[in-house]
C-alpha positions as MATLAB code, in Angstrom:
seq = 'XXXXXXXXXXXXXXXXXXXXXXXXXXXXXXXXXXXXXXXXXXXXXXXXXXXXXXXXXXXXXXXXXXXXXXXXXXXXXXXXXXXXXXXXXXXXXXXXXXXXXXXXXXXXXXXXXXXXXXXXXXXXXXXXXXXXXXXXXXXXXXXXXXXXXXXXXXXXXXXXXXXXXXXXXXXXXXXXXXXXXXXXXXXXXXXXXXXXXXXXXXXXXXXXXXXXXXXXXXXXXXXXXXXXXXXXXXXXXXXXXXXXXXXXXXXXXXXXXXXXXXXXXXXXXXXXXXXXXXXXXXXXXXXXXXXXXXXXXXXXXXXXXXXXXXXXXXXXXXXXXXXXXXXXXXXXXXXXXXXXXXXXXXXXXXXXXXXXXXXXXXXXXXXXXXXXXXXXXXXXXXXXXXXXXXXXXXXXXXXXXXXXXXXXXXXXXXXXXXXXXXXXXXXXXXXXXXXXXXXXXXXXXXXXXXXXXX';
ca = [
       7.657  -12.590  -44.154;
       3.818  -11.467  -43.584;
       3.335   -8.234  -42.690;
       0.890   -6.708  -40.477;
      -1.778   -5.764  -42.571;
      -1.528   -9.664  -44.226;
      -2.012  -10.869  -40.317;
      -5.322  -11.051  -38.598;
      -6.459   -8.163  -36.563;
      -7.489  -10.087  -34.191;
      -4.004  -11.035  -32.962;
      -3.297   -7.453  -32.072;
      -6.852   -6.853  -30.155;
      -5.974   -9.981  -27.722;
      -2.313   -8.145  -27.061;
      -4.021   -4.776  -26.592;
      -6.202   -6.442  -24.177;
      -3.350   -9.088  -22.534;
      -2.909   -8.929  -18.559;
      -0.047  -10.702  -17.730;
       0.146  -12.905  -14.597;
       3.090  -12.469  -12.220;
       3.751  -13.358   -8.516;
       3.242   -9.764   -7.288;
      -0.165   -9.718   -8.855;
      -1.152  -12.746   -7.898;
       0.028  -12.447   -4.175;
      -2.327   -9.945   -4.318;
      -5.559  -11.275   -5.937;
      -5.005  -14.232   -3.505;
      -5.327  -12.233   -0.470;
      -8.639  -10.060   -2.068;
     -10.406  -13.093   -3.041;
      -9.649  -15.005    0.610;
     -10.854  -11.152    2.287;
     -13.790  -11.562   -0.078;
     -15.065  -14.894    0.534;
     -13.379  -15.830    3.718;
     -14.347  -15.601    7.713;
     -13.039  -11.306    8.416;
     -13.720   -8.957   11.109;
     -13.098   -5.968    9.407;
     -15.671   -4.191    6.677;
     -12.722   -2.162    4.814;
      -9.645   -2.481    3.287;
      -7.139   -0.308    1.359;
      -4.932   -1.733   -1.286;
      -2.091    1.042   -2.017;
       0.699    1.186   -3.799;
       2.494    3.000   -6.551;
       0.476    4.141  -10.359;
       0.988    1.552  -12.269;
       1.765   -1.371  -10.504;
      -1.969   -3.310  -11.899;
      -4.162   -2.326   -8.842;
      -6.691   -1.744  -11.613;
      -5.816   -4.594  -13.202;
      -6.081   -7.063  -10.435;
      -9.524   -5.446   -9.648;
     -10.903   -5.807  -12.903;
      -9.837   -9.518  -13.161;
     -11.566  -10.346   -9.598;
     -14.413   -8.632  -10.505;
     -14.663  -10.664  -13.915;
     -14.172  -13.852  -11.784;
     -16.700  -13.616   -9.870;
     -19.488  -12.380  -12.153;
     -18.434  -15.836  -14.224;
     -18.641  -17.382  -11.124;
     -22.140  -16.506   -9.818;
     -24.812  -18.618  -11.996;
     -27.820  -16.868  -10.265;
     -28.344  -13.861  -12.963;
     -30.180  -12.175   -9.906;
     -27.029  -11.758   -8.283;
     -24.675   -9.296   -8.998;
     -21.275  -10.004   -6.407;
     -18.934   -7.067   -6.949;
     -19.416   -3.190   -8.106;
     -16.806   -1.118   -8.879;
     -16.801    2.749   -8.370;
     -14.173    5.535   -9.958;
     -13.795    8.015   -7.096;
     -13.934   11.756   -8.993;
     -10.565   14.007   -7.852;
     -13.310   16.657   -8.472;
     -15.595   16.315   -5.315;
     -14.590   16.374   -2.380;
     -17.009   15.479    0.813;
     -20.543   15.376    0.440;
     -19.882   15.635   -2.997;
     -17.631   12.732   -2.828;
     -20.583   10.750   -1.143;
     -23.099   11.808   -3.945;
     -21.036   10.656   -6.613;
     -20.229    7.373   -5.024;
     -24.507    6.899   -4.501;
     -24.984    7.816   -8.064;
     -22.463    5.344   -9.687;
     -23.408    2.256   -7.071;
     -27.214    3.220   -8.425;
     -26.370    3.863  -12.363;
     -24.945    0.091  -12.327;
     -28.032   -1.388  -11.214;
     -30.842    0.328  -13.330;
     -31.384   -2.604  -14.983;
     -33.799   -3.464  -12.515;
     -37.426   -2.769  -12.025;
     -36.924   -2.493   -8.503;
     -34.311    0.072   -8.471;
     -35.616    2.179  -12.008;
     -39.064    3.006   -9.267;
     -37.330    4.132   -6.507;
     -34.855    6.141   -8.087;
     -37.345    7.547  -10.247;
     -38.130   10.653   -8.468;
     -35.197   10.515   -5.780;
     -34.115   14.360   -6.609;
     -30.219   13.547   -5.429;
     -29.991   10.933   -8.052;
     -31.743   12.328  -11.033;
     -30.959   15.733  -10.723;
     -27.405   15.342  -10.771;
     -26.035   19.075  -10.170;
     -28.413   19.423   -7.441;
     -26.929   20.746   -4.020;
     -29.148   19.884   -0.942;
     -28.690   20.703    2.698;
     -32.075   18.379    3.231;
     -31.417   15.141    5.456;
     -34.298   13.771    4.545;
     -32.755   13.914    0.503;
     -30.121   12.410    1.941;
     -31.409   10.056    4.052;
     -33.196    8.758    1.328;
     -30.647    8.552   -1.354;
     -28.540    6.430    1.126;
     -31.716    4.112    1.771;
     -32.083    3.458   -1.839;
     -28.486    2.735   -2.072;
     -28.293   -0.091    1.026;
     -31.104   -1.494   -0.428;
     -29.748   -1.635   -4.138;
     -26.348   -3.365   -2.061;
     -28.700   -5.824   -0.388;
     -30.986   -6.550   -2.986;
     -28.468   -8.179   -4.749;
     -26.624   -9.849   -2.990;
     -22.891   -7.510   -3.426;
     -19.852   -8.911   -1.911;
     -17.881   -6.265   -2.285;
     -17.345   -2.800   -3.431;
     -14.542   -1.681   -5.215;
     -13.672    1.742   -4.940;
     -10.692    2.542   -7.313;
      -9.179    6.089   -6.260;
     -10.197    5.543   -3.333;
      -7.558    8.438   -1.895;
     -10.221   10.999   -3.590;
     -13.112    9.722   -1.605;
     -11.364    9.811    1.616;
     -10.374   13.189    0.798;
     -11.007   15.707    3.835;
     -13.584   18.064    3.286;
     -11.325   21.536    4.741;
     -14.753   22.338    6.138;
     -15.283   19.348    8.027;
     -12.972   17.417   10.226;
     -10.482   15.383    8.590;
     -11.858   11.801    9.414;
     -15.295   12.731    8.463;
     -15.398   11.120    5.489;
     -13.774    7.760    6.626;
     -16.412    7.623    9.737;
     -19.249    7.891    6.753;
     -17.461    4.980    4.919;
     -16.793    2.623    7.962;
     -20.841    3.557    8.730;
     -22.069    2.171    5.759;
     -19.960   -0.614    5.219;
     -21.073   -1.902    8.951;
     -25.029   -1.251    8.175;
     -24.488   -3.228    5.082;
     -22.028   -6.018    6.303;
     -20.266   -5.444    3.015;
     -16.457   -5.480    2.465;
     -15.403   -2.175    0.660;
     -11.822   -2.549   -1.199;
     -10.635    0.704   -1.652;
      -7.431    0.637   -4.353;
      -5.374    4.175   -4.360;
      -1.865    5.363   -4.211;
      -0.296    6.290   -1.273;
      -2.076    9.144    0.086;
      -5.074    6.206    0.517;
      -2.657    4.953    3.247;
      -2.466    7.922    5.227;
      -6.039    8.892    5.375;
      -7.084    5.271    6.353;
      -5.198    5.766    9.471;
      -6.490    9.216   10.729;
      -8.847    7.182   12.997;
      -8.060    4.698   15.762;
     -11.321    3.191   15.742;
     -11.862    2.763   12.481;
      -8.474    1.414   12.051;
      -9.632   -2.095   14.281;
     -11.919   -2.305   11.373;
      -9.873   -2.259    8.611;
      -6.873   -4.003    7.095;
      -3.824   -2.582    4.906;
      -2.349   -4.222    1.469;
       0.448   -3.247   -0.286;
       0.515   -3.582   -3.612;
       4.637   -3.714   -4.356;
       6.231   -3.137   -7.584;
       9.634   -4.991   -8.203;
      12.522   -3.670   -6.726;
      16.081   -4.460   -9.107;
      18.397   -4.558   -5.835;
      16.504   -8.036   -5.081;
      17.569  -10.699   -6.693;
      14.036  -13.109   -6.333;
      12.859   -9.487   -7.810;
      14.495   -9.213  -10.444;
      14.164  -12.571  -11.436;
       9.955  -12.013  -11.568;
      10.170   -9.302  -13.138;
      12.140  -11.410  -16.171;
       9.583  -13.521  -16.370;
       7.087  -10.833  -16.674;
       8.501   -9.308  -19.124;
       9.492  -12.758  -21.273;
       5.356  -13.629  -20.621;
       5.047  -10.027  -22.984;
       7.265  -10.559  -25.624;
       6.029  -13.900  -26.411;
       2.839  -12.985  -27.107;
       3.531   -9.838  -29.043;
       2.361  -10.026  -32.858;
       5.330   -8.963  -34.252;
       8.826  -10.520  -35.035;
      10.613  -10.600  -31.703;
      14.006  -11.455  -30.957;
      13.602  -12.378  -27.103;
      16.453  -13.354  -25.816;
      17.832  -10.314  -27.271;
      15.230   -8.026  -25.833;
      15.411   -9.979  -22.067;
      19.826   -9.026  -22.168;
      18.047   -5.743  -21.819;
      15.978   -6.306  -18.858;
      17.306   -4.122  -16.375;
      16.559   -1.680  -19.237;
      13.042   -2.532  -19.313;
      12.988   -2.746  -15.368;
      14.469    0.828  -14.677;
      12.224    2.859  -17.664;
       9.772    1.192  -15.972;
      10.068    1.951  -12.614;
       9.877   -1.771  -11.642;
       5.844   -1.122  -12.592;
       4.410   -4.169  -14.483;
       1.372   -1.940  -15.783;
       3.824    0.337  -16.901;
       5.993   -1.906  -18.733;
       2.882   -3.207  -20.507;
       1.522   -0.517  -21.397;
       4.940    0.484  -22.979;
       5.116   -2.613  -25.110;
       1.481   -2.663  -26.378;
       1.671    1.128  -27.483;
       5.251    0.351  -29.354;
       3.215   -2.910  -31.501;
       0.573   -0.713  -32.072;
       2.506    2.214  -33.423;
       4.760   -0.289  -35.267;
       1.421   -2.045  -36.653;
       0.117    1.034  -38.427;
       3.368    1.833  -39.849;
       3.636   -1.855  -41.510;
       6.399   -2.569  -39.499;
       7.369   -6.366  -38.339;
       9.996   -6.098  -36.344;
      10.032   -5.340  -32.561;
      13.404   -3.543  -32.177;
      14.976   -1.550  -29.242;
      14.770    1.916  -30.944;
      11.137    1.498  -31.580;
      10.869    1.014  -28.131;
      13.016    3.765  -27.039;
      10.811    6.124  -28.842;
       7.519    4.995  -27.372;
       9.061    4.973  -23.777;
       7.823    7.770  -21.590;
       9.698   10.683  -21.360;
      12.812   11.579  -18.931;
      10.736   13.868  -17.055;
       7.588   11.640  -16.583;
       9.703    8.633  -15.416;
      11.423   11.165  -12.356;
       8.064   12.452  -11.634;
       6.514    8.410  -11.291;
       9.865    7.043   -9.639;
       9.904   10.407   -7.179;
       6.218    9.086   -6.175;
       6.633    6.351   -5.664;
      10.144    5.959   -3.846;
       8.543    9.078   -1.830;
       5.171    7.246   -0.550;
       6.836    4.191    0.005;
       9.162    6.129    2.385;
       6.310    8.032    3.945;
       4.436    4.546    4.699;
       7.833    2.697    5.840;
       8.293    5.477    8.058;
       5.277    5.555    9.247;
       5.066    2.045   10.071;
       7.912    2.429   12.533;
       7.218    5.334   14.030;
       4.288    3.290   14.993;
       6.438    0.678   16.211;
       8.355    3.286   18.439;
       4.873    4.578   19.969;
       3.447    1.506   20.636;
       6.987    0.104   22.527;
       7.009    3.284   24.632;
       3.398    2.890   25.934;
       4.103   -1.169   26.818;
       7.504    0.048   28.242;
       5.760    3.382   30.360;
       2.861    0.522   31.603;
       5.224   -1.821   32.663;
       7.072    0.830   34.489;
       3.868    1.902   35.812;
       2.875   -1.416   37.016;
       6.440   -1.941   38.796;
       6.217    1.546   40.821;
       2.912    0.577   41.977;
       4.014   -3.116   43.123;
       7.680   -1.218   44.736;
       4.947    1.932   46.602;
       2.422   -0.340   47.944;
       3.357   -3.712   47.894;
      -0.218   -4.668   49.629;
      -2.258   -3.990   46.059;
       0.070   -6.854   44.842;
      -0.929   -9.447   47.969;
       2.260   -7.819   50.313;
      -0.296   -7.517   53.240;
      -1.340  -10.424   53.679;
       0.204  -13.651   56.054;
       1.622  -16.231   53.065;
       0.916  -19.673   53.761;
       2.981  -22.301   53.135;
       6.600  -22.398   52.401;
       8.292  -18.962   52.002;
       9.432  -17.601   49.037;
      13.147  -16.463   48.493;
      13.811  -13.473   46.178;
      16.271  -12.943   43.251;
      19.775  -12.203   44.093;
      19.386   -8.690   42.313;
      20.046   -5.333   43.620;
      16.949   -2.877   44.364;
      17.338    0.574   42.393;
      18.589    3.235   44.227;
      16.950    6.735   44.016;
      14.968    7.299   40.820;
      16.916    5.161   38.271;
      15.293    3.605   35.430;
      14.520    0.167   35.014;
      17.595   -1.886   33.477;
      15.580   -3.513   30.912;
      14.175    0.037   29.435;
      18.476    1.824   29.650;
      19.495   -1.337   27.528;
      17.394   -1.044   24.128;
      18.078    2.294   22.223;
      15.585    4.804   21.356;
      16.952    4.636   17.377;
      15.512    2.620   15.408;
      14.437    4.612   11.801;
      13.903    5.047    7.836;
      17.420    6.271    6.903;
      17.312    8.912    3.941;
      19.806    7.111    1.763;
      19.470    6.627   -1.807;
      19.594    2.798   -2.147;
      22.062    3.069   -5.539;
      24.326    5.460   -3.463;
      24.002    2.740   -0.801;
      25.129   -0.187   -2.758;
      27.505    1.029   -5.183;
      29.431    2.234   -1.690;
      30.314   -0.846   -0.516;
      30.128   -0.043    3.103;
      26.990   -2.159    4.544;
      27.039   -1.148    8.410;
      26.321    2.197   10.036;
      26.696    4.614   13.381;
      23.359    4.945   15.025;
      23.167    8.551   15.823;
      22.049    8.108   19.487;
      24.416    5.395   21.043;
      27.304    5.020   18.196;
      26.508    1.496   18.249;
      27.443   -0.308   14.765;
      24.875   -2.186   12.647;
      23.821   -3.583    9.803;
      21.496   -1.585    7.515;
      18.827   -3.207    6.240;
      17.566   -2.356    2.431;
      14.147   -4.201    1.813;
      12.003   -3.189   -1.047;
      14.543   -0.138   -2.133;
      13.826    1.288    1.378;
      17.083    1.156    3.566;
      16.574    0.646    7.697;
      18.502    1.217   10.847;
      17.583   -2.382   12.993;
      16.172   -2.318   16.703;
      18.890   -2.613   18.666;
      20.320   -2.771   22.496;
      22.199    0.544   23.877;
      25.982    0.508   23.114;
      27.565   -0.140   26.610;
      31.108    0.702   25.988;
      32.838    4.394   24.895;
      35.451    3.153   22.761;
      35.389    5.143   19.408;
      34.455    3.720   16.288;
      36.894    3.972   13.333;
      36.034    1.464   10.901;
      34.618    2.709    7.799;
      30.543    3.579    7.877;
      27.966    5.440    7.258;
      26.803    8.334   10.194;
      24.355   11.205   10.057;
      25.429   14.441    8.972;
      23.883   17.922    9.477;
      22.319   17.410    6.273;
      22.439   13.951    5.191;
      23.959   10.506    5.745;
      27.826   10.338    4.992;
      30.564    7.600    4.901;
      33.469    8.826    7.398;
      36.636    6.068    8.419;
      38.539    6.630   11.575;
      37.405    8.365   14.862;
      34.273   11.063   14.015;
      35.053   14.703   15.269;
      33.423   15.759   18.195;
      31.336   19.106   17.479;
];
């Protein structure tokens, strides 16, 4: 049997290097390419998700695309910037003018007017001078349109959004959304999930932007689970070592949970266990070897903690959203109706009707101030549920009390995040006693029979 020092180098460099394709990744390169070349109304979009999931990945590979793609060498169709978590605000800006302007020096054009632009070549240089800044930003549209950019990437992006504390907080997105409209240029930025909650501090720059998830695999699904297999099979064939595989893939739940369902993770793991194994003279890609390159207990809770946290902050997010936005049809329908029932003349009531008359609905008018029917019969409920998704399936119990109307449903656990459904008011007042989960004064509980009255 060779070993590593008899194989070729070479072999090792193209693992190192390795991106592996998989349907979460490309799901996602799909949608930038069709945002990039395709008909869009919108100037900005975030792509979020949890570290290590191959947002820089897919960027990188995009970016590569399309610089093979372009055969004008005049052209230059993406940029990518690295957002500094060191500035913050106008020092945020600065940095992003300085990298869009160091990757285009190449050019006559841009060498003479950057030449003696004091923002750019002085580069510790604080100014409270509009005209400097004015100027710098100039250079920078005109670097953009000169050739020909497509898009932007921005990866961070969460530390360029970042709120200045002495400005307000949606200061920095209104620059953003500003220069992305002068330039008619689609800005990607690619962050965790803090991105997500500053891109939505601003109603009006929200109608010009779009959200992407970037999802890592989740081992309660079983369509999942089976990607992330293949993922990981797609690695261990091409490692330059001995592998057992279908050994290694018995293990995948293994792989899946040390990994936090993160494909960048997982290959990162992998490549640093050849490469130690490699210098060591070692042929064999084993389980123990693996174990001992795997990150540590307490850096796995701090990554899974992340993520499982933002992707709870987003989900509920998303429905409080949904809540809001119901109320405000609901409280303008009602609206509309009180107007109509007040002054029936504002909806034609004054006026002779020609023609044949028209009978009305055998229903009953309201009495007194009710509410409309239609609003009593949906319930106000409708939420994230704080319950650990292992805790939730190794109970067995699938349904659960909503905490408003004791109606029963069926919980709903997408993407490790576990949901109480929309759902009409309960209309009857017989107690509940089969076995489910209600909301305690701390947490979420399974309780059988009748629940106590407090």
């Amino acid at each position: 049997m060779p070993t590593p020092d008899m194989l070729p180098t070479s072999r090792l460099e193209s693992f190192r290097t390795l991106k592996v394709k998989h349907p979460r990744l490309e799901e996602v390169e799909r949608f930038l390419l069709r945002a990039i070349s395709g008909h869009r109304s919108y100037t900005l979009l975030d792509l979020y998700g949890a570290g290590g999931v191959g947002k820089s990945t897919v960027v990188e590979q995009i970016v590569r695309q399309l610089r093979d793609a372009e055969t004008d060498p005049a052209v230059v169709p993406a940029v990518i910037v690295q957002a500094s978590p060191e500035d913050v605000g106008s020092a945020a800006r600065l940095d992003y003018y300085q990298h869009v302007l160091d990757q285009f020096q190449h050019h006559p054009a841009i060498r003479d007017r950057t030449k003696n632009l004091p923002l750019y070549i002085n580069r510790g240089k604080k100014s409270n001078d509009p005209a400097e800044w004015l100027e710098v930003r100039n250079v920078v549209e005109y670097a953009l349109r000169l050739f020909q950019v497509k898009v932007v990437f921005v990866d961070e992006g969460q530390h360029l959004l970042a709120p200045d504390p002495q400005c307000k907080p949606t200061a920095q997105l209104d620059w953003l959304k500003a220069l992305a409209n002068r330039t008619n240029m689609l800005h990607v930025l690619v962050g965790n999930f803090d991105l997500y909650e500053y891109c939505h501090l601003n109603g009006q720059t929200t109608r010009r932007m779009r959200d992407h998830h970037f999802p890592r695999y989740h081992l309660d699904n079983q369509k999942e689970c089976e990607e992330f297999v293949g993922a990981l099979q797609s690695l261990l064939e091409n490692v330059p070592l001995t592998v057992d595989v279908p050994a290694l893939l018995s293990h995948w739940r293994w792989f899946g949970e040390w990994s936090m369902g993160c494909v960048g993770v997982l290959g990162d793991w992998i490549v640093e266990t050849v490469d130690a194994l490699w210098s060591e003279n070692k042929t064999v890609l084993t389980v123990d070897a693996l174990t001992s390159s795997a990150l540590q207990p307490d850096q796995r809770a701090r990554l899974e903690m992340e993520a499982r946290t933002g992707e709870h902050r987003v989900a509920r997010a998303k429905v409080q959203s949904e809540q809001e936005l119901q109320q405000l049809v609901d409280t303008h329908a009602n609206e509309r109706k009180s107007v109509q029932t007040v002054n029936p003349a504002a909806n034609g009531g004054g006026r002779e009707r020609k023609g044949n008359p028209v009978e009305r609905a055998a229903v009953r008018d309201p009495v007194g101030n009710q509410a409309p029917s239609a609003n009593t019969l949906r319930c106000i409920f409708s939420d994230v549920l704080d319950i650990d998704p292992g805790r939730f399936q190794d109970s067995g119990v699938a349904r659960g009390e909503c905490p408003e109307c004791a109606a029963l449903r069926q919980l709903q656990l997408r993407n490790g995040i576990l949901r109480y459904p929309a759902h009409e008011r309960r209309k009857t007042q017989t107690l509940q006693t089969e076995r489910r989960w209600v909301q305690g004064e701390t947490r979420w509980e399974i309780i059988s029979g009748a629940r106590r009255k407090e």
